[in-house]
C-alpha positions in Angstrom: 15.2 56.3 -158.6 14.7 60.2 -159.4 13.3 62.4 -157.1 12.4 65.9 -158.5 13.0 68.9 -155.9 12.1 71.5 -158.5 13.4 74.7 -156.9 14.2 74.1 -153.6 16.9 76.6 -152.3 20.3 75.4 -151.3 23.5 76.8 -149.9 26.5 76.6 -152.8 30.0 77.3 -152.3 31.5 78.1 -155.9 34.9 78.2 -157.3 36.7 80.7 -158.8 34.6 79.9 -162.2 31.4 79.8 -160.0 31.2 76.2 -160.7 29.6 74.5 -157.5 32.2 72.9 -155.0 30.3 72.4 -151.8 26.2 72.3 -151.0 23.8 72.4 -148.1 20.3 70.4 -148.4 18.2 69.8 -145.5 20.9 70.7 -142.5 23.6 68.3 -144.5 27.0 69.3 -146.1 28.0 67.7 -149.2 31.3 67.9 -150.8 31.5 67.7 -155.2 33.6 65.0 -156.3 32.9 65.8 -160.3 30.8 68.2 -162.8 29.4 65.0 -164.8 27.4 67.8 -167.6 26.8 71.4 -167.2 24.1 73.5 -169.6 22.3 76.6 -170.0 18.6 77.3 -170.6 17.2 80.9 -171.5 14.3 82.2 -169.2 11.0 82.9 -170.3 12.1 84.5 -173.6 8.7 84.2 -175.4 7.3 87.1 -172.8 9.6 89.3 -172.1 11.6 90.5 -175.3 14.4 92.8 -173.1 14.6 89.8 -170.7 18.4 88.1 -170.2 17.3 86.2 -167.3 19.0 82.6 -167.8 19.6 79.2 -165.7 22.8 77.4 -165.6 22.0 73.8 -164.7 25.1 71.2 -163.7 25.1 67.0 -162.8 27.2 66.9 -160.1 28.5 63.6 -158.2 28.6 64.4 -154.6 29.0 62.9 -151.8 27.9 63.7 -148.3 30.2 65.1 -145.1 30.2 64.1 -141.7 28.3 61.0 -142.5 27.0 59.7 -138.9 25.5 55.5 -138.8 23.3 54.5 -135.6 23.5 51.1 -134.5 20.2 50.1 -133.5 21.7 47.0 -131.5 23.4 49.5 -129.3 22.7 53.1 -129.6 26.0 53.6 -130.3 26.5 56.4 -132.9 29.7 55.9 -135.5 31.1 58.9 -137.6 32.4 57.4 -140.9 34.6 59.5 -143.6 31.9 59.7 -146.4 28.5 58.3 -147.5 28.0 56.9 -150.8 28.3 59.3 -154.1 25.3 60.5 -155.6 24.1 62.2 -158.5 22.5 65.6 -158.0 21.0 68.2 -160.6 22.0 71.8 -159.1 20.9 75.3 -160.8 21.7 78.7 -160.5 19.0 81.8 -161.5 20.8 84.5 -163.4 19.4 87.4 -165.1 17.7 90.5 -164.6 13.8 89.4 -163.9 12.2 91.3 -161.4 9.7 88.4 -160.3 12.7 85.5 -159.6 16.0 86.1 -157.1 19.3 86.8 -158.9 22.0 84.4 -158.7 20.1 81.5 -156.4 21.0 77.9 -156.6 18.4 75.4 -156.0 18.2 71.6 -156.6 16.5 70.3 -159.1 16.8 66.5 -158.6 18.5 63.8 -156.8 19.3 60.6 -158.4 19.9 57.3 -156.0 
């Protein structure tokens, strides 16, 4: 299943190539186990000619930290080293528009 998150503002830690490495969504930290594509689409080209405003979109496989599991039987909470891996669309606003913030990662979608 897809679920489409069209813009919502994340926390990205990038490597020296400003490739994603780590991301917070909704209070959780996940860690990026591979760049599965990476592209680039031109901003809104058709209405502003001097416009150099772009998005760099990657598929990342990531894979959530400090995964906690509640027992229901028990209450008993158990930390576990990792949840499953999951397929996430990440993006980062670059350019020089004046209505959109510069260099802002957001998530796009999140495939189960």
């Amino acid at each position: 299943m897809v679920r489409r998150y069209r813009g919502a503002v994340i926390a990205v830690q990038v490597n020296h190539k400003k490739e994603p490495t780590r991301f917070h969504w909704q209070g959780r930290q996940y860690q990026v186990q591979a760049i599965t594509g990476s592209w680039v689409e031109r901003g809104t080209w058709w209405l502003r000619s001097s416009s150099t405003e772009y998005r760099v979109f990657y598929r990342v496989e990531a894979v959530q930290l400090n995964y906690y599991r509640v027992e229901k039987k028990n209450y008993r909470v158990e930390k576990r080293k990792s949840a499953s891996i999951g397929t996430y669309y990440l993006s980062m606003s670059v350019g020089t528009s004046h209505d959109q913030p510069h260099d802002q990662w957001a998530l796009e979608r999140v495939m189960d």
